[in-house]
C-alpha positions in Angstrom: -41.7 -38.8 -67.3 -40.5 -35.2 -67.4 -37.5 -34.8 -69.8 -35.1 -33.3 -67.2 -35.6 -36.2 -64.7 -35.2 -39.0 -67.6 -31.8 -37.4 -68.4 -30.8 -37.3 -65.4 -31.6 -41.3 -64.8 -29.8 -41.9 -67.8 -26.7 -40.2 -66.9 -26.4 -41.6 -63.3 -26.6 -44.9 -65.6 -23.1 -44.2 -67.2 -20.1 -45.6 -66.3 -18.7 -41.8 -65.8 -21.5 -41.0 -63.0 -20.0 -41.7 -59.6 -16.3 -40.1 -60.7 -18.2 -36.7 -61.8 -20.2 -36.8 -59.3 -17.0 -37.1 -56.6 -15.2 -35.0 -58.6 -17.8 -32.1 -57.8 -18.4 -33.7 -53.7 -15.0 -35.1 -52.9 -15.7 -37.5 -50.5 -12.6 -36.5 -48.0 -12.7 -32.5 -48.3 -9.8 -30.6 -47.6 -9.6 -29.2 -44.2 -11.7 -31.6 -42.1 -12.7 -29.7 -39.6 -13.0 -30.2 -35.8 -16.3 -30.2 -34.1 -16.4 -27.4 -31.3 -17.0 -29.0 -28.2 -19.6 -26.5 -27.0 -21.8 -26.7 -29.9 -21.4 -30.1 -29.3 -23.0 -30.4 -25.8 -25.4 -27.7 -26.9 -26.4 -30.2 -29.1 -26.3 -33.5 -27.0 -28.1 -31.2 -24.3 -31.2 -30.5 -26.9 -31.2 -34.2 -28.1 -31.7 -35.5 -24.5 -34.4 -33.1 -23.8 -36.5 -33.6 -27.3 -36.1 -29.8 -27.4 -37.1 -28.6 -30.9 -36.8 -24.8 -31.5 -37.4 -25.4 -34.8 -41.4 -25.8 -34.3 -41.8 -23.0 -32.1 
C-alpha cells in the first residue's frame, strides 16, 4: 500500500478525524447563498432535454 494513502487510513481512524475535517469544510458555511432563479431554469431546461455541452 503506498505510504501516503496508509497514513491517511489511519488518520481518518482517529477519534479527531471528523472535527478536523469540519473544522477545514464547515458543514453550514457562512453566507448560504441563494440560487439565481435564471441559472436555475437554465439548468432544469438542459436536464429536461438531456442536453450535454459538455461532450460536444
Amino acid at each position: 500500500m503506498n505510504h501516503w494513502t496508509k497514513l491517511s487510513i489511519e488518520y481518518a481512524n482517529q477519534r479527531s478525524y471528523l472535527d478536523d475535517l469540519f473544522q477545514v469544510y464547515p458543514t453550514i458555511p457562512e453566507g448560504i447563498r441563494d440560487i439565481d432563479e435564471t441559472i436555475w431554469a437554465e439548468i432544469e431546461k438542459a436536464f429536461k432535454h438531456k442536453n450535454k455541452p459538455y461532450l460536444e
